[in-house]
VEXMAR-260522 format. One record per atom (N, C-alpha, C): residue number from 1; chain; atom name; x, y, z. Coordinates in Angstrom, 3 decimals, m for minus. Layout:
// residues N
NUM,A,CA,X,Y,Z
...
***
This chain:
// residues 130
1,A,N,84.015,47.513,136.789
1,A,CA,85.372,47.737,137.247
1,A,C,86.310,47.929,136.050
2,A,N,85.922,47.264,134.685
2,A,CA,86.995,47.134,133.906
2,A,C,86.736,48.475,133.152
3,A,N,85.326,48.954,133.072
3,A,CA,85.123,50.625,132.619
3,A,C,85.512,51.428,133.495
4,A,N,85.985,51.094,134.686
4,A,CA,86.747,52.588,135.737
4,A,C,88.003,52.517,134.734
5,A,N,88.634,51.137,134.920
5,A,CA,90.125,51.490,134.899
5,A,C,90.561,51.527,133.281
6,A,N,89.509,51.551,132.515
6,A,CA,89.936,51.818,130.954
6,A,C,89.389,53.408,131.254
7,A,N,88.397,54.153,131.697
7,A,CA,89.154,55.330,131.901
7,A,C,89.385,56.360,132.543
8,A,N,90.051,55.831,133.730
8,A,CA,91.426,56.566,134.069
8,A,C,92.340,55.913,133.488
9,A,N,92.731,54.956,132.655
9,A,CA,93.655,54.925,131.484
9,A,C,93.656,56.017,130.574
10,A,N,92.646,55.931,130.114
10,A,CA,92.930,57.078,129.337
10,A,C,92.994,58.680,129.397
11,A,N,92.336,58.730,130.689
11,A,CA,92.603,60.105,131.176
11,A,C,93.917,59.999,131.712
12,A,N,94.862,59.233,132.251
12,A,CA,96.073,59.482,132.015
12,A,C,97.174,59.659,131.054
13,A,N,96.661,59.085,130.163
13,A,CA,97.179,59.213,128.882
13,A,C,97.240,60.701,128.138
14,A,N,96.008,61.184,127.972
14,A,CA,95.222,62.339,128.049
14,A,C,96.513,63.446,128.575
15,A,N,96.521,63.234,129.729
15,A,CA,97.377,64.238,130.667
15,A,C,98.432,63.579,130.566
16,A,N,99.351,62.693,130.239
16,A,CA,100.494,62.567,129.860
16,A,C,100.941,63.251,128.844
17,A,N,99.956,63.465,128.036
17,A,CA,100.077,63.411,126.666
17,A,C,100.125,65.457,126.516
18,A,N,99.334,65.666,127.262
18,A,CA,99.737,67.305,127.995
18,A,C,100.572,67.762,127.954
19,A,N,101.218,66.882,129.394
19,A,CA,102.373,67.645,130.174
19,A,C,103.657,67.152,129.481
20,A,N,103.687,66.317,128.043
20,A,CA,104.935,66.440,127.593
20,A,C,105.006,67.545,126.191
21,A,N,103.525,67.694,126.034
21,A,CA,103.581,68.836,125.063
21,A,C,104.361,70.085,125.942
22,A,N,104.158,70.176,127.159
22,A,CA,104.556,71.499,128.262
22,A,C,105.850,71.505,128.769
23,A,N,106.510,70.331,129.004
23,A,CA,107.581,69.765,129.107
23,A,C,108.336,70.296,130.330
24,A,N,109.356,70.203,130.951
24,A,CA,110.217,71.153,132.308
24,A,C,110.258,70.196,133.313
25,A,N,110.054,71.040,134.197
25,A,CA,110.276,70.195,135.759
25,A,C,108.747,69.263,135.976
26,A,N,107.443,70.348,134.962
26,A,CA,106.354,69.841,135.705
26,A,C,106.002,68.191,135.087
27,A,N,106.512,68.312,133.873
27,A,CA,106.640,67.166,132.859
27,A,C,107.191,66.092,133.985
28,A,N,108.528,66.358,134.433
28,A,CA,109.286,65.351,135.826
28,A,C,108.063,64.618,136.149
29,A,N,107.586,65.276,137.116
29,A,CA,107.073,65.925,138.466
29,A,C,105.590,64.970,138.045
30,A,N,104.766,65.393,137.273
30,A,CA,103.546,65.020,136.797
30,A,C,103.898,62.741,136.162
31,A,N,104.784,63.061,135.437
31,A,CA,105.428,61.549,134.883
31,A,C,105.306,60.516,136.223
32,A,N,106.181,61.202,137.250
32,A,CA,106.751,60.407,138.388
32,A,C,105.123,60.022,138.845
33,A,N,104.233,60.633,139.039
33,A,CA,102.994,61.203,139.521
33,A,C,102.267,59.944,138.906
34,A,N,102.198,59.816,137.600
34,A,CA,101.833,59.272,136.744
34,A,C,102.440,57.218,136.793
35,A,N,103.760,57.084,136.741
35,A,CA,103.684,56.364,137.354
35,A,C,103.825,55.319,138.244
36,A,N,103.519,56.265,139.516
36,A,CA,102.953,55.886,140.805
36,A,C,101.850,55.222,140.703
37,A,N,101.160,56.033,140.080
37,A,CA,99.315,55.389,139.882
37,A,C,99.147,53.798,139.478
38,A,N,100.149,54.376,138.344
38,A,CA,100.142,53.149,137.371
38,A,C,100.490,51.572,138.510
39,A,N,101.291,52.074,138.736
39,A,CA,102.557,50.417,139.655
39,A,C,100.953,50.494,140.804
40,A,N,100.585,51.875,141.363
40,A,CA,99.614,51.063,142.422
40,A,C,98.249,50.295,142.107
41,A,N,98.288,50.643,140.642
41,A,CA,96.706,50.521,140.196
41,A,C,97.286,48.786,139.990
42,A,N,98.458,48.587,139.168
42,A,CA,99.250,47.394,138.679
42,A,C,98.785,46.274,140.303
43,A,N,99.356,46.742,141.568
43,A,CA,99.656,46.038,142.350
43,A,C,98.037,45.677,142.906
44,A,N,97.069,46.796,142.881
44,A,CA,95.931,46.347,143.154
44,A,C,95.177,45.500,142.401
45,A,N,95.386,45.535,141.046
45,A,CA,94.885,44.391,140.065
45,A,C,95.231,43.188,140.313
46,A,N,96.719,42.557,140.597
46,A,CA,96.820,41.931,140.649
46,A,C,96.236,41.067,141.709
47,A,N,95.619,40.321,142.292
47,A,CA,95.045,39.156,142.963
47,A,C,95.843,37.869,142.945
48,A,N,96.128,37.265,144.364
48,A,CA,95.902,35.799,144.754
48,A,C,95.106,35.084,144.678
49,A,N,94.955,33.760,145.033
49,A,CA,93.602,33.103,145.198
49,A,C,93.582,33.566,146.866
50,A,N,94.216,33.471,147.888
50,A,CA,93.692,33.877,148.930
50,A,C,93.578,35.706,149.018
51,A,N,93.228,36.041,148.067
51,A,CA,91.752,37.506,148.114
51,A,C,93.302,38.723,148.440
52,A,N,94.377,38.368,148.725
52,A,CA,95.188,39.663,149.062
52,A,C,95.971,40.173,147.744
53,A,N,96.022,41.375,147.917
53,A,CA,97.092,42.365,146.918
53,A,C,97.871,41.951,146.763
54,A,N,99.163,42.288,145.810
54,A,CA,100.764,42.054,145.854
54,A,C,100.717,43.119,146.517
55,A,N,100.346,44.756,146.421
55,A,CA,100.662,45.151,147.748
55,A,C,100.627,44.617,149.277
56,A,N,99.747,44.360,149.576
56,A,CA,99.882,43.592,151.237
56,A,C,100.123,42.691,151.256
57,A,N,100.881,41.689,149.838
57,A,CA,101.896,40.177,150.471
57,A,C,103.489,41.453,150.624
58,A,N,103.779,42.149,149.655
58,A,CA,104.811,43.310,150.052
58,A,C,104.498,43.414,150.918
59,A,N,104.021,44.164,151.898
59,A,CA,103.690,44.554,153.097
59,A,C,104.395,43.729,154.005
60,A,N,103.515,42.441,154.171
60,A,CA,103.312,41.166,154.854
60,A,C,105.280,40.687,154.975
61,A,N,105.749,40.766,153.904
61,A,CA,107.130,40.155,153.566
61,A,C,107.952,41.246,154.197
62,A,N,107.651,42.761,154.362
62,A,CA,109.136,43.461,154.953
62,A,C,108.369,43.303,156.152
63,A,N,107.354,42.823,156.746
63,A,CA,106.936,42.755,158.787
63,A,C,107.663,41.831,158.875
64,A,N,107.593,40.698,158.167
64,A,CA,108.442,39.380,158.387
64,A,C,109.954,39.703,158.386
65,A,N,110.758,40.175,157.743
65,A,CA,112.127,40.420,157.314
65,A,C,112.034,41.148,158.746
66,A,N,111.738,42.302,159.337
66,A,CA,111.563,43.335,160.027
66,A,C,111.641,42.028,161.525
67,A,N,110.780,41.197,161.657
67,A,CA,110.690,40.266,162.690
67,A,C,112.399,39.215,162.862
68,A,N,112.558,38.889,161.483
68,A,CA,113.439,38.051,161.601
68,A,C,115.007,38.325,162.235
69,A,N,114.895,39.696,161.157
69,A,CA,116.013,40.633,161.734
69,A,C,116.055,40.707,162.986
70,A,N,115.053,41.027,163.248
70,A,CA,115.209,41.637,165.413
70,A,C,115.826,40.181,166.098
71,A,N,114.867,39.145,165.405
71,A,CA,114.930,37.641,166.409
71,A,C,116.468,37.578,166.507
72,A,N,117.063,37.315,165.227
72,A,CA,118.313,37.758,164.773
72,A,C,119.557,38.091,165.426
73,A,N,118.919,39.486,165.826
73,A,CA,119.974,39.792,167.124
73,A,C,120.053,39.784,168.472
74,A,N,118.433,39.285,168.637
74,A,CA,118.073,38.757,169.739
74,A,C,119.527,37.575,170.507
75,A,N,118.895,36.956,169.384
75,A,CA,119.721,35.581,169.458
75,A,C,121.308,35.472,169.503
76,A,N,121.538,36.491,168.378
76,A,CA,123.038,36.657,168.200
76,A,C,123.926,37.112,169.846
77,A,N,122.821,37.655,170.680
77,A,CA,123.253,38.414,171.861
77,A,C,122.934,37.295,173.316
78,A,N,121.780,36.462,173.269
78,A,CA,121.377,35.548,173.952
78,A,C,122.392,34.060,173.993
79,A,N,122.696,34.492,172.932
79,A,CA,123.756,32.660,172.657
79,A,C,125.324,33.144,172.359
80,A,N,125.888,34.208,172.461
80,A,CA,127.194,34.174,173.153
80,A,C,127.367,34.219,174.247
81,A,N,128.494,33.260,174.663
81,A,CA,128.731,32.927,175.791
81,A,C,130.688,33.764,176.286
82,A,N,130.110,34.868,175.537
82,A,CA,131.953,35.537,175.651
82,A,C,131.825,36.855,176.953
83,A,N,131.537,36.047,177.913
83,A,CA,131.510,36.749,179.643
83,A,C,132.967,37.210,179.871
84,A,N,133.050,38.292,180.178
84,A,CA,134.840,39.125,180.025
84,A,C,134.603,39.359,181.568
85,A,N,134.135,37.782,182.211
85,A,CA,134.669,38.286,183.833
85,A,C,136.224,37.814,184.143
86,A,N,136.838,38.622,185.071
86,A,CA,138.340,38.160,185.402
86,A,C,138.516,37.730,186.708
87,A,N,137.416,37.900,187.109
87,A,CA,137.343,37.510,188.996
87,A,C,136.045,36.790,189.014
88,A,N,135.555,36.301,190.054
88,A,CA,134.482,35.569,190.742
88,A,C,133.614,36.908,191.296
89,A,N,134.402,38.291,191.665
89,A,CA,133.747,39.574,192.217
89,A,C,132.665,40.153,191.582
90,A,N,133.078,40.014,190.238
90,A,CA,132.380,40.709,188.746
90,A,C,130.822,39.532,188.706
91,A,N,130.193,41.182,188.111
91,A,CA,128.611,40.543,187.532
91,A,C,128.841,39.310,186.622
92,A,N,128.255,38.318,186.837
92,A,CA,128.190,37.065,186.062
92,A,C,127.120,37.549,185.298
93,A,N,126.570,37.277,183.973
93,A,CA,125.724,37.025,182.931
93,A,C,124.993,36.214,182.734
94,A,N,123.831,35.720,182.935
94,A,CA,122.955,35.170,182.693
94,A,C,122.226,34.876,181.679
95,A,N,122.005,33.811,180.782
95,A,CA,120.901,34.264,179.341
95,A,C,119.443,33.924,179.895
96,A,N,118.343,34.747,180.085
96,A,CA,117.138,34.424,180.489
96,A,C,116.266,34.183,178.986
97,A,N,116.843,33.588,178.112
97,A,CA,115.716,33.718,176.705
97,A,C,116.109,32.067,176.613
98,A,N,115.088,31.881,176.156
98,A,CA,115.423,30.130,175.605
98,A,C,115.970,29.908,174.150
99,A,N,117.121,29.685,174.386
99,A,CA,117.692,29.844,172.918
99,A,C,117.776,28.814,171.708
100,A,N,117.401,27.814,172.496
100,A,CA,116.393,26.808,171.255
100,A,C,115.382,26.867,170.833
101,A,N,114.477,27.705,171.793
101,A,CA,113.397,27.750,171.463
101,A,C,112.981,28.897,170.660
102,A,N,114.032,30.038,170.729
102,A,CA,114.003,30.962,169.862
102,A,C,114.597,30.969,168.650
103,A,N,115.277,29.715,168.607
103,A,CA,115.738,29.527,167.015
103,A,C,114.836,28.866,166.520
104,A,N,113.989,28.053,167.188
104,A,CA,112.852,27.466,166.297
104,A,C,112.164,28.402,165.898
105,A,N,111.397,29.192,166.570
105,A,CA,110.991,30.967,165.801
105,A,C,111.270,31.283,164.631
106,A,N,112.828,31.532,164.874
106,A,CA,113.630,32.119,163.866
106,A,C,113.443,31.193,162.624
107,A,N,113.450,30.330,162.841
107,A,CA,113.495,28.918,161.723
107,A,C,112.328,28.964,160.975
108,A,N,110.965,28.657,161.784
108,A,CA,109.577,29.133,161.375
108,A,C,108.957,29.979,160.587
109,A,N,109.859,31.341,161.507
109,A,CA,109.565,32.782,160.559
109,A,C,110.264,32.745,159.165
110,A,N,111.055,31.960,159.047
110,A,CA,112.153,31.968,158.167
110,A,C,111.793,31.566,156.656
111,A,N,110.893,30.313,157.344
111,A,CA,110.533,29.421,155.911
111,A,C,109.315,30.133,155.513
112,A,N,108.287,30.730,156.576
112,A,CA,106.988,31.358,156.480
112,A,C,107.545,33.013,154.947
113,A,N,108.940,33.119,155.462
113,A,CA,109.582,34.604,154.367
113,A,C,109.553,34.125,152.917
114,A,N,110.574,32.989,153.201
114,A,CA,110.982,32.452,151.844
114,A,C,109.774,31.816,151.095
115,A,N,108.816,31.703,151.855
115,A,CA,107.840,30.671,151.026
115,A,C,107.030,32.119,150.747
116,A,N,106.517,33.178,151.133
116,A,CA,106.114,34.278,150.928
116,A,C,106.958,35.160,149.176
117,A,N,107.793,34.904,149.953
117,A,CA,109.272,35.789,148.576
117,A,C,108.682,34.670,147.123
118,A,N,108.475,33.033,147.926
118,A,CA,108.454,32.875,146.603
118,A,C,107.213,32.974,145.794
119,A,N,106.430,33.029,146.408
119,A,CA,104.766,33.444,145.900
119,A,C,105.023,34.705,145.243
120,A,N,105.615,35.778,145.926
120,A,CA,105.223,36.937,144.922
120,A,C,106.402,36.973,143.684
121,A,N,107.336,36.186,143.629
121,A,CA,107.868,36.304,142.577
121,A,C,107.289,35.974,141.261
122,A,N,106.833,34.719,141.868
122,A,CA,105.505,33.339,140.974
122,A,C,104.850,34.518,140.382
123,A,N,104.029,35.499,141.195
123,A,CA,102.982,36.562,140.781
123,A,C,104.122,37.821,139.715
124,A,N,105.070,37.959,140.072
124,A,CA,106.328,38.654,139.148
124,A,C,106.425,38.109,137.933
125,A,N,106.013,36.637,137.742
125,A,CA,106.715,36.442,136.554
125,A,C,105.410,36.103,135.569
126,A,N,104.454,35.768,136.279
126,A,CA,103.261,35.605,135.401
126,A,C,102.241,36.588,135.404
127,A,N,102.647,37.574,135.682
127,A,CA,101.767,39.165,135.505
127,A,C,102.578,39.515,134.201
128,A,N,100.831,39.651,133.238
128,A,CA,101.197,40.537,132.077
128,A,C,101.335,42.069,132.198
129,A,N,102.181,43.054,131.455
129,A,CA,102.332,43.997,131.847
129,A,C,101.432,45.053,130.584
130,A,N,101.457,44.139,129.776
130,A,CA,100.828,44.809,128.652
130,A,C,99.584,44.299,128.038
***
């Protein structure tokens, strides 16, 4: 594994080393290209002890944000109680969601983010880059 990625190291290098002799848009274009590879090859190297990528704890952390958010407004909409009836005639409002029980959710998912955010930072700060 450590002879793949020493070289396509250096075959990127190689072709870096090209396309700035050639220079223009493709120089851009090829760089940006270049690195992409790099940050994904970066994120696949890196390892947890439980066997996952920093790509798929990323992953894992915007489903969560993505969950919390929704619960969020779930809730924000389930637990006001600002009914703009003016008569007894008018539709009354009902909340059919359990709204304690969906803040415990919210609460759950919450600490499950932050304790996630803080693992991959942990992995942010003790990844060598060089």
């Amino acid at each position: 594994m450590f002879k793949t990625r020493l070289i396509s190291g250096i075959v990127l290098v190689i072709a870096a080393l090209v396309f700035i002799i050639v220079g223009g848009p493709l120089l851009l274009s090829v760089l940006l290209a270049i690195s992409l590879i790099g940050m994904r090859e970066l994120y696949s190297a890196v390892r947890l002890s439980g066997k996952k990528t920093l790509t798929q704890l990323m992953a894992e952390r915007d489903v969560l944000t993505k969950r919390v958010s929704v619960l969020q407004e779930v809730f924000k909409h389930a637990s006001s109680s600002s009914s703009e009836r003016y008569s007894r005639s008018e539709i009354k409002y009902v909340t059919t969601v359990d709204v304690k029980a969906l803040r415990k959710q919210i609460d759950k998912l919450s600490a499950q983010l932050r304790q996630l955010d803080i693992e991959i930072q942990s992995i942010n700060f003790s990844t060598e880059l060089i």
